[in-house]
Every structure is written in structure tokens, then in C-alpha cells.
C-alpha positions in Angstrom: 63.8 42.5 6.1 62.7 41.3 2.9 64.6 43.5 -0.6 66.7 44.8 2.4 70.1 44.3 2.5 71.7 42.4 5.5 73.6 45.2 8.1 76.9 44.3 9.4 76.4 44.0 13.6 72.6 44.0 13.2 71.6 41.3 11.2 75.4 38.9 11.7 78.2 40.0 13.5 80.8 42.4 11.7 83.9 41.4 13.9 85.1 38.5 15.6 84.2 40.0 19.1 81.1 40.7 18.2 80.6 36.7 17.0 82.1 35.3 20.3 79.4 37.5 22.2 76.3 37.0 20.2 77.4 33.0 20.1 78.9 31.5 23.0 77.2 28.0 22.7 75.5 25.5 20.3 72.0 27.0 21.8 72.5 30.2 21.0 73.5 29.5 17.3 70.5 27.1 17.2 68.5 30.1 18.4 69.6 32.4 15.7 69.5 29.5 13.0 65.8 29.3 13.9 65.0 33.0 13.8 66.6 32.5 10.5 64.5 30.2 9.0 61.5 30.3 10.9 61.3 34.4 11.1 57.2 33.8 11.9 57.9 31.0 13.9 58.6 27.2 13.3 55.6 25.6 11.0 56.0 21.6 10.8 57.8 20.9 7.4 55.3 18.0 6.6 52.0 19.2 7.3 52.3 23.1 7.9 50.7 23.1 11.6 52.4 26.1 13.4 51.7 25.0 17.1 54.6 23.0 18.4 56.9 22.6 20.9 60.9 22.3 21.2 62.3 19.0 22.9 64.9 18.5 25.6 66.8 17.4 22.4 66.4 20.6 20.7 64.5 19.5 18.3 61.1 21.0 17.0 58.4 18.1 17.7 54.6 19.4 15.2 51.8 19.2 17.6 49.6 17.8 14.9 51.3 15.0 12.6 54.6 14.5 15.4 57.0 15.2 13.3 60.4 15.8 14.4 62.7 18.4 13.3 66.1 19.6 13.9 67.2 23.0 12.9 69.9 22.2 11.1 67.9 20.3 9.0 68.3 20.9 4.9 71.1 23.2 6.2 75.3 23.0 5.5 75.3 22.3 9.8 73.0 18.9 8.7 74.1 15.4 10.2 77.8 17.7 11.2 79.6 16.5 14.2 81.6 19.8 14.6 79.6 22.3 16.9 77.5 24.9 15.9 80.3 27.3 17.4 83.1 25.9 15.2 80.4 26.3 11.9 79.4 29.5 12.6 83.3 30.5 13.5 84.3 29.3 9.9 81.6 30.5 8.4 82.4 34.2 9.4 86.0 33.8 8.7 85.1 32.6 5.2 82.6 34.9 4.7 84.8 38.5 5.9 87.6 37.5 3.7 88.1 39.1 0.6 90.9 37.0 -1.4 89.5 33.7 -0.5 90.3 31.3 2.3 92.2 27.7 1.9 91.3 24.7 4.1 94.6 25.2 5.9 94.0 28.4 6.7 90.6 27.7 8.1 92.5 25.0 10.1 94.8 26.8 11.7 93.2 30.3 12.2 90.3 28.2 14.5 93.0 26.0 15.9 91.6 22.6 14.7 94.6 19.8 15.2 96.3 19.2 12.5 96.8 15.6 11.2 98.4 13.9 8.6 95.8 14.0 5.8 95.5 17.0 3.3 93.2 19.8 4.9 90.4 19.1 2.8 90.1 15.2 3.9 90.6 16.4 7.7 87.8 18.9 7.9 85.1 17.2 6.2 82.3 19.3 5.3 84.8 22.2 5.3 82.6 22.5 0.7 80.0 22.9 2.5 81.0 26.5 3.9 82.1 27.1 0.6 78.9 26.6 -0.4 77.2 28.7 2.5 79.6 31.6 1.9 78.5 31.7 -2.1 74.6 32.2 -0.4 76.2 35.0 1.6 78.0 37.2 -1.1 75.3 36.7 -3.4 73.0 38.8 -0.6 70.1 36.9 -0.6 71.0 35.3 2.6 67.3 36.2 4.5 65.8 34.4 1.3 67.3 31.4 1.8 67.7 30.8 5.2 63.8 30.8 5.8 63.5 27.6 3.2 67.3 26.5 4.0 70.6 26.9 3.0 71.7 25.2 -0.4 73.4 22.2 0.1 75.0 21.4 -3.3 77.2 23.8 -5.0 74.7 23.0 -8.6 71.6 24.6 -6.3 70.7 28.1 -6.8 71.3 30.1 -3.5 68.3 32.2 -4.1 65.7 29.3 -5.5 62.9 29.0 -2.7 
């Protein structure tokens, strides 16, 4: 896929249908997260050994030096408490709208509870999609997601 351009319901799903069916769970975004950035399968981030296993956890565990690692990992979804589902939901909202989306919005189109506190305070991490929709309409998505998303909005979406 590399100099190719992402193709809507190939490569990420064009409608919201199509997300529902290709992601019904937390293990089938995990799946398609580590497609993402392990296209030639998972290689241990600290010493490069590609034989290793995936845990009961669901994390990646390197055969050689032990290490553990979650997919999420260097990603926006890192240390989150929301559900893959709910990240990946936002995500494609954010991503298919042309005119922007507010943190309200967000709120209410994937029925989070509202509370008291401004939208921004209630959905924490809610930059951080910001940040992943910038790597998305900048099209070098497949570049990214093999070394990670960015996860400042000073880091160049395309710098590897």
C-alpha cells in the first residue's frame, strides 16, 4: 500500500454501517490497529526479534528480551479508558466531516452522558482525535500507523 492512497470501504470504512460491521468489539479494533502498524507482523519495539506471542491480556509478549507490548502503545488510544469502539466511533465521525466537529457534537452524536463540565473537560482525550484526524486528512495515514500515530499536535504526522 505504500505511495497508494487509502480507498474508502477497503482500507477504513466509508459509512457508519460499514464501521459497526468491520468493528463490533475492542478485539476486532485491536486486530485492525495491529495490521496497521505491524503490516509484516509485530517485531519487539526494544530489541527487533519478530517471533512472539499475544497474551490472554492482549498484549504482544517478544520471545527474546520479554518485553511487553500493547497495541495501543505510542498511539492517541494509549493509557484511554474509553473502548476501542467509542475511539474508533469518534474517530470516523471526525474524520468524514467536512466543516469540523465540536466536542459537543462528538458528545451527543455517540450518546456519551452529558455532565456538568464543558465538553472538552468531560471527554478527556477528546485533542487527541483532533490530532489523529490531522494524520488522516494529510493522507499519509499507512505511514504513520506502522511507527504510530502522533501524539502531540507539534509532531509531524508523516515523520517515521
Amino acid at each position: 500500500m505504500e505511495g497508494l492512497m487509502p480507498v474508502a470501504g477497503v482500507d477504513y470504512p466509508a459509512r457508519f454501517a460499514q464501521l459497526t460491521s468491520w468493528f463490533p468489539d475492542d478485539e476486532a479494533c485491536a486486530s485492525y490497529l495491529a495490521r496497521l502498524r505491524w503490516p509484516d507482523g509485530f517485531r519487539s519495539p526494544r530489541c527487533g526479534c519478530p517471533t512472539s506471542w499475544e497474551t490472554a491480556a492482549g498484549l504482544w509478549l517478544c520471545r527474546s528480551c520479554r518485553r511487553k507490548t500493547s497495541v495501543t502503545a505510542g498511539t492517541i488510544f494509549h493509557r484511554s479508558r474509553l473502548p476501542l469502539t467509542d475511539w474508533f466511533a469518534a474517530v470516523w465521525f471526525v474524520t468524514t466531516q467536512k466543516s469540523g466537529v465540536s466536542a459537543l457534537s462528538l458528545q451527543r452524536v455517540l450518546g456519551w452522558a452529558p455532565t456538568a463540565r464543558p465538553a472538552h473537560v468531560a471527554l478527556p482525550g477528546v485533542h487527541r482525535v483532533a490530532s489523529g484526524a490531522m494524520v488522516e486528512t494529510q493522507s499519509c495515514l499507512p505511514a504513520c500507523s506502522a511507527a504510530g500515530w502522533p501524539t502531540s499536535r507539534t509532531a509531524s504526522p508523516c515523520s517515521t
